[in-house]
C-alpha positions as CSV (number, residue, x, y, z in Angstrom):
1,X,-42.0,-118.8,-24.6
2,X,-39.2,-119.4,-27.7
3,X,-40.7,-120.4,-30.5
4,X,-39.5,-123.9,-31.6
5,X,-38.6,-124.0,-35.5
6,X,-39.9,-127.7,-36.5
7,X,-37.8,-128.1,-39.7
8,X,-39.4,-130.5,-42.7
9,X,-37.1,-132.4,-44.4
10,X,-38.2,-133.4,-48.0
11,X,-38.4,-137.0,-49.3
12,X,-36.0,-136.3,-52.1
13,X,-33.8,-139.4,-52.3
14,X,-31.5,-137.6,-49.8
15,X,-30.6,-139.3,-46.5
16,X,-31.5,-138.5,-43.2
17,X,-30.0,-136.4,-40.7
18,X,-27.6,-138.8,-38.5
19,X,-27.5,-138.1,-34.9
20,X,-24.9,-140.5,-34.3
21,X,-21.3,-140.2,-34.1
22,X,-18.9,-143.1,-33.8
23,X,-22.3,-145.1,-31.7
24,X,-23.2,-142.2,-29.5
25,X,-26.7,-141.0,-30.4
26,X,-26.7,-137.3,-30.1
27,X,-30.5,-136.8,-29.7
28,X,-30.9,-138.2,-26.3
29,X,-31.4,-136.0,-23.6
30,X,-28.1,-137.4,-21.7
31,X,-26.2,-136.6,-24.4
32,X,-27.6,-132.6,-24.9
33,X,-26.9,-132.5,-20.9
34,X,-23.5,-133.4,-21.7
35,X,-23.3,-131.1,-24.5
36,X,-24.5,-128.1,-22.1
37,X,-22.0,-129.0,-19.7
38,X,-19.6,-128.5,-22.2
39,X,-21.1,-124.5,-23.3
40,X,-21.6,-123.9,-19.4
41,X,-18.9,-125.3,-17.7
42,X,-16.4,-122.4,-17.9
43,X,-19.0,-118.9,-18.2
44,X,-18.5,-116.9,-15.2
45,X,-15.3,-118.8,-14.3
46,X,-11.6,-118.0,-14.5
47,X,-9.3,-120.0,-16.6
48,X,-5.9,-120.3,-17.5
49,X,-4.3,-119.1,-20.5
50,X,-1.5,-120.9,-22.5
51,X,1.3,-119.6,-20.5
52,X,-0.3,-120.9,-17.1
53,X,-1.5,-117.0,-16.0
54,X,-4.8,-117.0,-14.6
55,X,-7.2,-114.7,-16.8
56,X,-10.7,-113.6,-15.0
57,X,-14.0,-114.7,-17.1
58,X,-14.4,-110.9,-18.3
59,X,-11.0,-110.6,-19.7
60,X,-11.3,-113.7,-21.3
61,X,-10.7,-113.6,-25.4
62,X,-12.5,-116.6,-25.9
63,X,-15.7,-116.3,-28.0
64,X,-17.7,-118.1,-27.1
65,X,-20.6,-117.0,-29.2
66,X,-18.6,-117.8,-32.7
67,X,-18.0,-121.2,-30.8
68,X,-21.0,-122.1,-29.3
69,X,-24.2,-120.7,-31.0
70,X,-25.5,-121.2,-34.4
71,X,-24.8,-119.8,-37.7
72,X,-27.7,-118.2,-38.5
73,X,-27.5,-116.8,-34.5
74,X,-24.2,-115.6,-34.6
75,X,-24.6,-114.2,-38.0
76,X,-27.4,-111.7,-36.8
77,X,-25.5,-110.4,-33.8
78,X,-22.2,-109.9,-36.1
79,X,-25.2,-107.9,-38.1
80,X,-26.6,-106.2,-35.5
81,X,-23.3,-105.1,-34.2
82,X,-22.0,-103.9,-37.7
83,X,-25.3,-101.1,-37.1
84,X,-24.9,-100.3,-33.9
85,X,-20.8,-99.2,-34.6
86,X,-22.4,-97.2,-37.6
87,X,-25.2,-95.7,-35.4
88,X,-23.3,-95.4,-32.0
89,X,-25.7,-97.6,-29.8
90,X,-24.6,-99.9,-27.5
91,X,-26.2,-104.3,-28.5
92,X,-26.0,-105.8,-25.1
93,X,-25.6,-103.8,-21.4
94,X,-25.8,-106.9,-20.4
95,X,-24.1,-110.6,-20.7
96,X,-26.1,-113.0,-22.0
97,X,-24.7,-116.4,-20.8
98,X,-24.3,-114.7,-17.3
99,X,-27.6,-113.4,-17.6
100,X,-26.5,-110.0,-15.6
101,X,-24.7,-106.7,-16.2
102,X,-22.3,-108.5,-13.6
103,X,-21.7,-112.1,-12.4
104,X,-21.5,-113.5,-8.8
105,X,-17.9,-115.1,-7.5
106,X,-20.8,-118.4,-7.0
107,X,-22.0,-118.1,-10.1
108,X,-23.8,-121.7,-11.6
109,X,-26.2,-123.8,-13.4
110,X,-28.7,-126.3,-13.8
111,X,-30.4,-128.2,-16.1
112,X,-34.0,-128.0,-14.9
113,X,-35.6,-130.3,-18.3
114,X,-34.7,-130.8,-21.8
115,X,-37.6,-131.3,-23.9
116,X,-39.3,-130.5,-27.7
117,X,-36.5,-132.4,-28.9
118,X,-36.4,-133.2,-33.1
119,X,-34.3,-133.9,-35.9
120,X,-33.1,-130.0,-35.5
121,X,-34.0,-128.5,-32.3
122,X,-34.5,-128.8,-28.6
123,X,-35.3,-126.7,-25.9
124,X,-33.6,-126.6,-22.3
125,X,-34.6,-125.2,-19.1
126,X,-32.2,-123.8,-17.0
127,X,-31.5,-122.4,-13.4
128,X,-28.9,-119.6,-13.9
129,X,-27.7,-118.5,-9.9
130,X,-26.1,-115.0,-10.5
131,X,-26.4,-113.5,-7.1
132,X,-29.9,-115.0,-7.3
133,X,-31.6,-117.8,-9.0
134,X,-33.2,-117.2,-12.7
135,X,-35.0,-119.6,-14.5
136,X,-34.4,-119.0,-18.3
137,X,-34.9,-121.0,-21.3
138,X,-32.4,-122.3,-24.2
139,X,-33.3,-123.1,-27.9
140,X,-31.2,-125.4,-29.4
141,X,-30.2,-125.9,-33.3
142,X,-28.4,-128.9,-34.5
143,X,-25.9,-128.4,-37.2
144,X,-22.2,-129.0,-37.8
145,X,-22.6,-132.2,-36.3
146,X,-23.7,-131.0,-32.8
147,X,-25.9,-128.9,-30.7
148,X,-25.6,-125.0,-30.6
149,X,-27.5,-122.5,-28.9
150,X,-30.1,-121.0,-31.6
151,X,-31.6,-118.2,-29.0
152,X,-31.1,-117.2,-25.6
153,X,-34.4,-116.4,-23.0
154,X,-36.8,-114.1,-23.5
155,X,-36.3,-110.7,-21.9
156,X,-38.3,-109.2,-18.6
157,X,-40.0,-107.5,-21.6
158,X,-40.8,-111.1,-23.6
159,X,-38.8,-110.7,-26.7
160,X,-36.6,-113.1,-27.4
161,X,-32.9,-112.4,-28.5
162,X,-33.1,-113.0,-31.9
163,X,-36.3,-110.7,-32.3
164,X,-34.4,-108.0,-30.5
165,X,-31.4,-108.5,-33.3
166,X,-33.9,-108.7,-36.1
167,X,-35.4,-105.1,-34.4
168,X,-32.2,-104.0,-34.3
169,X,-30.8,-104.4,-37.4
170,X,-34.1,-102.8,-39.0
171,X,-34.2,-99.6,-36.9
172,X,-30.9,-99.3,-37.4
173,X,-31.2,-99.3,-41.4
174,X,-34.1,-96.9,-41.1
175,X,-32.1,-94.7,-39.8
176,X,-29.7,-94.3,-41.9
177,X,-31.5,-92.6,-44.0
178,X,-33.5,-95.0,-46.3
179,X,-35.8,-93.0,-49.0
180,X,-39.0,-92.6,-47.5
181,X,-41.7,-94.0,-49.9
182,X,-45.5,-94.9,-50.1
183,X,-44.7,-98.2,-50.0
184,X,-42.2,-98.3,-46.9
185,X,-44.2,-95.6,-44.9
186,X,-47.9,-97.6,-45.3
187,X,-49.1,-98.5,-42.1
188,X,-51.0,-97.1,-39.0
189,X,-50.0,-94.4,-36.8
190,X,-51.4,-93.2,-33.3
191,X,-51.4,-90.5,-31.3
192,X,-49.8,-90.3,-27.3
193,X,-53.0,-90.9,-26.3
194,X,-53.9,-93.6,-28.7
195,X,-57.2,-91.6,-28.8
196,X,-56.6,-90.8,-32.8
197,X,-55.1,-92.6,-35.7
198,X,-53.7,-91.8,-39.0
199,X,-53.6,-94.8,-41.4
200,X,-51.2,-94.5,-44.5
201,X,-52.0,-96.6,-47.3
202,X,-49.0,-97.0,-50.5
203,X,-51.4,-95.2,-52.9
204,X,-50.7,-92.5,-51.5
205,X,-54.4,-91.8,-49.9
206,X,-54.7,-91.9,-46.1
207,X,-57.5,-91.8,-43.2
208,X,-57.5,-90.3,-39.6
209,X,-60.0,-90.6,-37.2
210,X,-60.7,-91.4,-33.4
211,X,-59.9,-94.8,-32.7
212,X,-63.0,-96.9,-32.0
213,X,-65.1,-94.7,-33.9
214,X,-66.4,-95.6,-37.8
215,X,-65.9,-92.1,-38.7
216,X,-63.3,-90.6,-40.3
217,X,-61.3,-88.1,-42.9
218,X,-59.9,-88.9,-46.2
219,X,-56.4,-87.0,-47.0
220,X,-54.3,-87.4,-49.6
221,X,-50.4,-87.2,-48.4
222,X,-46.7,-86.3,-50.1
223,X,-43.5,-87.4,-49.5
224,X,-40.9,-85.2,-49.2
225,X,-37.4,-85.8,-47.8
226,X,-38.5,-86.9,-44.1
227,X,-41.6,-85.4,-44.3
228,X,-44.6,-86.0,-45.1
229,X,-47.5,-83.9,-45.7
230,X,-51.3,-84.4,-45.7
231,X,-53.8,-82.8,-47.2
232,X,-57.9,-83.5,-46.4
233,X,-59.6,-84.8,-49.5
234,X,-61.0,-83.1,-51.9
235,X,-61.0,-79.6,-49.8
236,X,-59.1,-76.5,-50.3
237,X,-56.8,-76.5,-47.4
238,X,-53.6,-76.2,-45.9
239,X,-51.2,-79.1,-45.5
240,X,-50.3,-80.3,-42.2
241,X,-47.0,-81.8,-42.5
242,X,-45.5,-84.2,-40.3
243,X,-41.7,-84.9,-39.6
244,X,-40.9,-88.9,-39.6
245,X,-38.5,-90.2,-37.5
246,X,-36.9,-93.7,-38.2
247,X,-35.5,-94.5,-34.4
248,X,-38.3,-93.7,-32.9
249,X,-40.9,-94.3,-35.7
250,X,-43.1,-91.2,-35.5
251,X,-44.1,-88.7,-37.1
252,X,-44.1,-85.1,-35.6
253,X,-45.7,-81.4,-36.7
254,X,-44.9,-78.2,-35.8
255,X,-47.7,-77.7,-33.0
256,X,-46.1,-80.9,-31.3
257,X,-48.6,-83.5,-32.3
258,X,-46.4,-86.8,-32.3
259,X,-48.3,-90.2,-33.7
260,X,-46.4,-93.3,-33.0
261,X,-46.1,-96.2,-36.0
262,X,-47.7,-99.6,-34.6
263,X,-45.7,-103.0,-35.1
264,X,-47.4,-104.8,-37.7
């Protein structure tokens, strides 16, 4: 479920947030239905351009992100697609007010409930019929005066949009290329089979072991370009060196043995 962002407003002289605007109070749910109305109304519809020519929904110029969602939303998908045009991978296969790679000629909506509403933020529930009916979820910011959409649903996989933006914009600056360093390449790493584990610490010291067990090796490990290279403490021995790759965070050696890096 979206996160809701409860924002606290310091008691420094300043003056509350107004949610009125010549008498109409902008924090009551009739007014936010009347606000979605106003986002929904025309997605998945044709419309008419300024010369009276009809122009399908897909070919439409409007944006209707830069218009309709938040600053700090809108700013991290400009971000996100400023990576993805450096590293060739595609944001969205899919449209995200649609909620489908392709919309139906009935395509609709409904407000199911608008609820968690503050100062700053609401949720909404919606029905989305795109060949089907799809309940999805809505967070709202208010800024600018008005309501704009802060995050789309989560995904069949549970992340919601604005992690998947953050994700992308961080894979994608890994790899570019940044410097591999003790500090940035600290964390845990485990095999296919998560049956064994390597964990890096930023001293430049590591451990591996079998995962459950309270046994384990002590290595000390170099850096290297992309590679990295560890060594068993303490014991005359080869290196086995490992291969890092930022897209798909792991590291690889020659004999194929691929550990994968764990969120943290």
């Amino acid at each position: 479920m979206l996160g809701v962002l409860l924002v606290l407003t310091a008691c420094g002289g300043k003056k509350e947030q107004k949610s009125e605007d010549n008498g109409v109070n902008k924090h009551t749910e009739e007014y936010i239905l009347q606000r979605i109305d106003t986002i929904y109304k025309t997605v998945g519809k044709a419309t008419v351009d300024a010369e009276g020519n009809r122009v399908d929904y897909i070919a439409s110029d409007f944006n209707r992100d830069s218009a309709y969602c938040s600053q700090r939303y809108y700013a991290l998908m400009q971000q996100a697609l400023e990576v993805c045009e450096k590293t060739g991978e595609v944001l969205y296969d899919y449209d995200h007010w649609v909620c489908g790679q392709d919309f139906s000629e009935d395509w609709s909506y409904k407000v199911k409930k608008v609820y968690q509403v503050t100062d700053s933020t609401a949720l909404v529930d919606l029905t989305i019929h795109n060949f089907n009916d799809k309940e999805t979820t809505i967070a709202l910011r208010f800024e600018r005066d008005d309501w704009y959409i802060d995050d789309f649903c989560p995904s069949e996989d549970g992340e919601d949009d604005k992690a998947y933006l953050r994700r992308v914009i961080q894979q994608g600056e890994e790899a570019q290329g940044a410097e591999l360093t003790f500090d940035n390449m600290a964390g845990i790493y485990d095999d296919e089979k998560q049956e064994s584990r390597f964990c890096l610490m930023s001293d430049g010291t590591a451990t591996w072991g079998m995962i459950g067990s309270l046994n384990f090796t002590e290595y000390t490990y170099r850096i290297s370009g992309n590679t990295i290279c560890l060594k068993p403490k303490d014991v005359d021995s080869e290196e086995d060196c490992y291969k890092y790759d930022p897209k798909t965070r792991t590291l690889k050696n020659e004999q194929g043995s691929v550990y994968y890096r764990q969120e943290e």
